[in-house]
C-alpha positions in Angstrom: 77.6 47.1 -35.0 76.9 48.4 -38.5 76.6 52.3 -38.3 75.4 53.3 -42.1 72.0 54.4 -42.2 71.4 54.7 -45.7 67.6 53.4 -46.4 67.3 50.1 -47.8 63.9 49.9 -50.6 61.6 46.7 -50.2 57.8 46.4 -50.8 56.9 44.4 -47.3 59.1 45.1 -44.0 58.1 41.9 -42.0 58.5 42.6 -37.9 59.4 39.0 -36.3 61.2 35.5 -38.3 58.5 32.9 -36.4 56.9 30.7 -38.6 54.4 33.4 -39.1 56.5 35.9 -40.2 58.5 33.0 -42.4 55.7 32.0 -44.2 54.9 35.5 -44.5 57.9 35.7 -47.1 56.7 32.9 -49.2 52.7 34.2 -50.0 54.4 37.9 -50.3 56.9 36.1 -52.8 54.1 34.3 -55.4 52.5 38.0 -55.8 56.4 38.9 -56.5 56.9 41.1 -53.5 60.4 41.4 -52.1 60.7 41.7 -48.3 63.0 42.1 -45.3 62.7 39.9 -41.8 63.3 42.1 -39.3 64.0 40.4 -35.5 65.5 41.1 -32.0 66.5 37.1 -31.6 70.3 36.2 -33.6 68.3 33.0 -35.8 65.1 32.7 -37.8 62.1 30.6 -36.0 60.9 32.7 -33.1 59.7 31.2 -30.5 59.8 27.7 -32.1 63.2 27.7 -32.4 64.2 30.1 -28.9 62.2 28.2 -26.7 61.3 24.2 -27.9 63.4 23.6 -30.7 62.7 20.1 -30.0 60.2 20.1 -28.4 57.5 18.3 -31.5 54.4 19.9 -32.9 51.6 17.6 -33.6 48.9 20.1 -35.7 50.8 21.4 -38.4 49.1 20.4 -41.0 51.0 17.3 -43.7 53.5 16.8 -40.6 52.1 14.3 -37.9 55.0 15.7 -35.7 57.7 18.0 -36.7 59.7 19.7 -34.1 59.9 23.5 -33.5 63.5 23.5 -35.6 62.7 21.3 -37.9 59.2 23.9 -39.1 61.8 26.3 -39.0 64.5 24.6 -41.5 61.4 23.2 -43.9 60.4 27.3 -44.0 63.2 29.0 -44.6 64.0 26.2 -47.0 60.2 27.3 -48.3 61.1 30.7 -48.8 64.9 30.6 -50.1 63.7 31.1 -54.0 62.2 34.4 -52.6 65.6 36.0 -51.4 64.4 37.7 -48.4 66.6 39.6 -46.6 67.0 38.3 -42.7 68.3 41.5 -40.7 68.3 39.1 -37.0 69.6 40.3 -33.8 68.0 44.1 -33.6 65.3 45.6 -32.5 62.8 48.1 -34.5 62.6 50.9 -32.4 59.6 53.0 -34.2 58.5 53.2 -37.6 56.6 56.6 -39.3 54.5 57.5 -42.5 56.4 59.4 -45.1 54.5 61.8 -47.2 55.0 59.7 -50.2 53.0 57.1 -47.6 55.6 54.6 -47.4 57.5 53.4 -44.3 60.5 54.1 -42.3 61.6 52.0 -40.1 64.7 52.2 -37.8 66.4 49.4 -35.7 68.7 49.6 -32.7 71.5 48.8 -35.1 71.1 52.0 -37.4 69.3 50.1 -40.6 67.2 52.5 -42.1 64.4 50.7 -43.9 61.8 52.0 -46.9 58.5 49.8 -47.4 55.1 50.4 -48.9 53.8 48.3 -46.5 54.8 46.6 -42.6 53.8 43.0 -41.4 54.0 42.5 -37.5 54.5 38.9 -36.8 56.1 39.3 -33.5 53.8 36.3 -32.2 53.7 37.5 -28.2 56.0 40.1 -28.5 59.6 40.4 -26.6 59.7 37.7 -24.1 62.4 36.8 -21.3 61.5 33.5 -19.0 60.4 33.8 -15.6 63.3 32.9 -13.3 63.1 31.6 -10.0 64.4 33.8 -7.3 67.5 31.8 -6.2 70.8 33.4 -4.8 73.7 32.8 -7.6 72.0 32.0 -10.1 73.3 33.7 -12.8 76.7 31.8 -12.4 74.7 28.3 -13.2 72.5 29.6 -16.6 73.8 28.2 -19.6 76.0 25.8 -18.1 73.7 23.8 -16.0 70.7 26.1 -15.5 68.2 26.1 -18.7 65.0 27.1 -19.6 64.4 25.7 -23.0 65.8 22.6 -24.1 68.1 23.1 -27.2 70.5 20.1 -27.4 68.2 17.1 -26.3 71.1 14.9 -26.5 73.4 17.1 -23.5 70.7 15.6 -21.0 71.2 12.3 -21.3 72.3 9.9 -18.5 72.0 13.6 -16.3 70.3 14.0 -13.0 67.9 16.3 -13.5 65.0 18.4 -12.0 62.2 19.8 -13.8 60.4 22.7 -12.1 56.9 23.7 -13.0 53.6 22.3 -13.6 53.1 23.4 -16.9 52.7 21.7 -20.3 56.8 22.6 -21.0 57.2 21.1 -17.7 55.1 18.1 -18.2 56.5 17.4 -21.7 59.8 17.6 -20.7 59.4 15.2 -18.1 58.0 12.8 -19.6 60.4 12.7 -23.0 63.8 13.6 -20.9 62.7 10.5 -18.8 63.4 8.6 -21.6 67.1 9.3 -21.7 67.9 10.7 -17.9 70.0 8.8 -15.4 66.9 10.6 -13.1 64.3 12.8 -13.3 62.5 14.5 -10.8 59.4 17.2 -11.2 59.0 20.2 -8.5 55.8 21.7 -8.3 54.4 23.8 -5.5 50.7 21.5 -5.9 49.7 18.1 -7.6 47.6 19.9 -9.9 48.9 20.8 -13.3 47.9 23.4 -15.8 49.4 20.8 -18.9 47.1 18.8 -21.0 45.3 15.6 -19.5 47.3 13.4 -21.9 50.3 14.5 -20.5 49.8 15.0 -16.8 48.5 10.9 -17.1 51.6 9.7 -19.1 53.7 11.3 -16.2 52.2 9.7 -13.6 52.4 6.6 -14.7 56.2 7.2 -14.9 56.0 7.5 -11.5 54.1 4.7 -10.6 56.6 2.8 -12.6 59.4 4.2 -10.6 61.1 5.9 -14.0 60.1 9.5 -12.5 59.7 11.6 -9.3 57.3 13.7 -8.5 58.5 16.7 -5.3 55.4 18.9 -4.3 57.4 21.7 -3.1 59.8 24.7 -4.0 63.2 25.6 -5.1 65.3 26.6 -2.3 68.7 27.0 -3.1 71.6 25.7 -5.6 75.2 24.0 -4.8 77.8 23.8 -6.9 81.5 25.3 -8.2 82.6 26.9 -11.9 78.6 26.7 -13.1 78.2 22.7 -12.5 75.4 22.2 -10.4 75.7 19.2 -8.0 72.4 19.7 -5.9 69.5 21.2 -5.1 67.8 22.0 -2.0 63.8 21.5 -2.2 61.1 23.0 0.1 58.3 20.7 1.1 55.9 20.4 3.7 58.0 17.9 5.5 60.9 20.9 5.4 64.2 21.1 3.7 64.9 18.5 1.1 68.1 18.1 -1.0 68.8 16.2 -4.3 71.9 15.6 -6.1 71.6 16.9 -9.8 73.3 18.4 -12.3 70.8 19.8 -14.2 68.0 21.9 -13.8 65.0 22.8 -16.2 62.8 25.7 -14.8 59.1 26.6 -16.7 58.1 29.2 -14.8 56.7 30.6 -18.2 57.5 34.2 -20.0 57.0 37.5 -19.2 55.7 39.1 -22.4 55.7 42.5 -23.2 55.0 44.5 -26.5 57.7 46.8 -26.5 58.1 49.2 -28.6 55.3 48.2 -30.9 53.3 49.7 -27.9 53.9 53.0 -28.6 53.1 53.1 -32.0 49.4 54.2 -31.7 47.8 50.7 -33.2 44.5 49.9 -31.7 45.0 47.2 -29.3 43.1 44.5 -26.9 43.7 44.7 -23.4 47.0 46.2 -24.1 48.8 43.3 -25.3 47.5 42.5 -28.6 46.7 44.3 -32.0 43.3 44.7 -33.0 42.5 43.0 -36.9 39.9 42.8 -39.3 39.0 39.6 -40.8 39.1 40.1 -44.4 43.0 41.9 -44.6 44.3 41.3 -41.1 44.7 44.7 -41.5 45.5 47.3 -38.5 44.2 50.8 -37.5 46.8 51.9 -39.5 46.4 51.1 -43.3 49.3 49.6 -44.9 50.0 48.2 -41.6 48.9 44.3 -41.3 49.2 42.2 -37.8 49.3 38.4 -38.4 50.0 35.5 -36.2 49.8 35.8 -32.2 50.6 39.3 -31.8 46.8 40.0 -33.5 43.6 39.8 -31.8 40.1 39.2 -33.5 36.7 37.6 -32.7 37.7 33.9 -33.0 40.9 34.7 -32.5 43.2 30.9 -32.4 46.6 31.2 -31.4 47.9 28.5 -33.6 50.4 28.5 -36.3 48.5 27.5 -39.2 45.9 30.2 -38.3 49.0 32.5 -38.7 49.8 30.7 -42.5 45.9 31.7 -43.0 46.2 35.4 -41.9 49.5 35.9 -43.9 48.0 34.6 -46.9 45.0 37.1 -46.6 47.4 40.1 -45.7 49.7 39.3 -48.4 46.9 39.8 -50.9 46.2 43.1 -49.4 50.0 44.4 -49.5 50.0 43.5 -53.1 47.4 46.1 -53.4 49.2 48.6 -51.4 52.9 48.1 -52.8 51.4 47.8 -56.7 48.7 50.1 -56.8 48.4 50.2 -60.6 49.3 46.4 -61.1 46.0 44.0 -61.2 45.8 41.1 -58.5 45.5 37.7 -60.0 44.8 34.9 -58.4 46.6 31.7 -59.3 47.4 28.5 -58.2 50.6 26.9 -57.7 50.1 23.6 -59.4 49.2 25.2 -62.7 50.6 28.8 -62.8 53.8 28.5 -64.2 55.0 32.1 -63.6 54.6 30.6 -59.7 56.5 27.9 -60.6 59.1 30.0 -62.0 59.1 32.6 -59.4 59.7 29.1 -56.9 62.3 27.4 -59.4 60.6 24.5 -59.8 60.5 22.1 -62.7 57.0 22.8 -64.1 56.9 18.7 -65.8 58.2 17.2 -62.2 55.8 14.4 -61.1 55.5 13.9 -57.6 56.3 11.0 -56.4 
């Protein structure tokens, strides 16, 4: 663990490497502002990457589907004429105005960072899944216990038991079922909370006998060394046990703001930072919110409504960090200091 804190100078500090915060480095980098990604995860993508890295994304705009890892790879390739600095795997603990009204900001890993202006992209905030309550448990996660699928391919020809009725749950289901030896869904009711599309394709897996549908609870794991042979299900009829070897559990996140709590931001109900609509600015000038972790009238928590809001802020930090430098706006197709600044080939046709 690095123990120097000697203050490292950028113009944006971003808080969070989503695809928020990602894209965040790419609109900061046309005006020619340098930044550092700051993020408690150990890889760039945030949630997209933590939790469905293959899971695929239908509504991001140019990409009929795209998977959470592959946004991630297409942004950082985005952003990799811009040289941003990726500090992963720490927290930021607090941040304070200096008299010369820049920023400090210190991690749980000693960096000392110097900006004129922070971007909080931390999409929910700090989030751990819900875990069922199940004796031993901690000896099967990560070996047979899961709850995010990360290596699609380590499920096939597995028995396997998906529990939750959510849209993770659902989705999961249904594509796993594609490649499982079985698959069997555990719900405590026959009523979802996943999208219509999806809850229909599933039970019409079921109907065609390539799924399962339990209404009922986890009871208990068996199994030796972290391999998980079966699992024992609580129904209505009483105590049911399947063989499996792997379980998938959506039980959903618990989300919490951390630190970024105390930092006297005006927030919404607690768990989100209040925005206006023409900066994405915070309470605290200088200070911008973009992506999940903000809250305004209209508020959509999608990720090209983040792209939008970082745009908007970046424009604003350009302000802040260059006070005595004019804002001009250009356009990537005919700017060539963009062009240069993206190390492109200015007479390249596309094909």
């Amino acid at each position: 663990m690095p123990v120097s804190t000697a203050s490292q100078s950028y113009d944006v500090a971003i808080i969070g490497a989503g695809p928020t915060g990602l894209f965040s480095v790419f609109e900061l980098g046309l005006l020619g502002l340098k930044a550092v990604v700051l993020d408690v995860l150990d890889k760039p993508g945030g949630q997209c990457a933590e939790l469905y890295p293959e899971k695929p994304i239908y509504d991001i705009p140019s990409w009929p589907v795209i998977s959470g890892q592959e946004l991630t790879d297409k942004l950082l390739e985005q952003i990799a004429p811009f040289g941003a600095d990726l500090k992963l795997g720490r927290q930021v603990k607090s941040f304070e105005r200096r008299a010369d009204g820049r920023f400090q900001l210190t991690t749980d890993r000693n960096d000392t960072i110097d900006a004129a202006a922070v971007f909080i992209a931390a999409g929910a905030g700090s989030f751990t899944p819900r875990k069922p309550k199940l004796e031993g448990l901690d000896s099967f996660e990560g070996k047979s216990v899961f709850y995010a699928v990360r290596d699609r391919a380590s499920f096939a020809g597995k028995d396997i038991v998906v529990a939750g009725g959510g849209d993770s749950a659902l989705d999961w289901a249904n594509d796993l079922s594609e490649i499982a030896q079985t698959i069997t869904l555990v719900h405590r009711s026959d009523r979802f909370r996943a999208a219509p599309a999806s809850v229909e394709k599933f039970r019409a897996l079921v109907a065609e006998g390539k799924a399962r549908f339990v209404e009922g609870d986890l009871a208990s794991l068996t199994g030796t060394g972290g391999k998980l042979q079966a699992i024992a299900l609580k129904t209505k009829a009483g105590i049911e046990t399947l063989a499996a070897d792997r379980l998938l559990a959506f039980y959903g996140l618990n989300i919490e703001l951390g630190p970024i709590a105390e930092w006297g931001l005006d927030l919404a109900d607690g768990k989100q930072i209040k925005v206006d609509t023409e900066k994405f600015q915070t309470s605290t000038p200088g200070v911008f919110a973009v992506g999940d972790i903000n809250w305004y009238p209209g508020k959509l928590k999608l990720i090209l409504s983040g792209f939008h809001e970082a745009a908007l802020a970046s424009q604003e930090a350009f302000r802040v960090a260059r006070p005595d430098e004019k804002l001009r706006f250009q356009y990537t197709t005919s700017s060539s200091e963009l062009q240069q600044r993206l190390n492109v080939n200015a007479t390249k046709k596309v094909a």
